[in-house]
N, C-alpha and C positions, 0 to 999 in steps of 0.2 A: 712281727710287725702287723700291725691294722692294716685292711685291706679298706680303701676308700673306695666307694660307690661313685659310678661313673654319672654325672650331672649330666641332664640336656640342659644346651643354653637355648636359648628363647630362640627359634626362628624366625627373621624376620619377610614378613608377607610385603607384598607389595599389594597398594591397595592404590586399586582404580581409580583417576578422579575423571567425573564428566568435563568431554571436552566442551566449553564455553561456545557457546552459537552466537554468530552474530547478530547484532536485533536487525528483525525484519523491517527490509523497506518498504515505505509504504508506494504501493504501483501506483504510478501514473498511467494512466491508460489514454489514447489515443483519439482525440475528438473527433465524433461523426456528426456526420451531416443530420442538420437537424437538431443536435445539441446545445441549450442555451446556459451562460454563462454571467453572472451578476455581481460585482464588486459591492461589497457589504460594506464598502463606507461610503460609499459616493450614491450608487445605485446605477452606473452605469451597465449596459445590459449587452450583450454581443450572442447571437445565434451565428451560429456554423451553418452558411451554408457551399462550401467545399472543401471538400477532403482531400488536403495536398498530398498524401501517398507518400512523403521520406520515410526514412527508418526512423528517425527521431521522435522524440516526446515529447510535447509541447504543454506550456504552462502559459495561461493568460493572467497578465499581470495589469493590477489599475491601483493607481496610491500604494508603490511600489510593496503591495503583498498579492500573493494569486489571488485569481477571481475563483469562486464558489462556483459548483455545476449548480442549475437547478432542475426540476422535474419538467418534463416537458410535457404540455400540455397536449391532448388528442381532440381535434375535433369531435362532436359527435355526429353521427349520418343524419341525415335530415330526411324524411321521406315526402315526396311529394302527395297528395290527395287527388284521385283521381275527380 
């Protein structure tokens, strides 16, 4: 009788898949004082001046979408002339 040769069968691997991340939210971060703020259809404009301290995040809304930060402006020093 022929002797048949013993086969390997194919092992099968287990292959890794990357676990999916959730997409990043984007922060809202917390208005300070001093910060100004401009709805880009109207032109309505609001600076912060008090910082109410809840836990919460606050979004300012004009023409029912947020209002835009903008840059705030620095005085320059002025010096006097003797």
């Amino acid at each position: 009788m022929p002797v048949k040769k013993a086969t390997k069968k194919p092992t099968k691997t287990k292959v890794k898949t990357a676990a999916k991340k959730a997409p990043a939210k984007k922060r809202v971060t917390k208005p300070k004082k001093g910060q100004n703020y401009e709805c880009g259809i109207c032109g309505y404009r609001i600076i912060v001046d008090e910082v109410c301290g809840c836990a919460s995040e606050h979004v300012f809304i004009c023409c029912e979408k947020p209002m835009k930060k903008k840059r705030t402006v620095k005085k320059k020093a002025t010096r006097k002339k003797a």
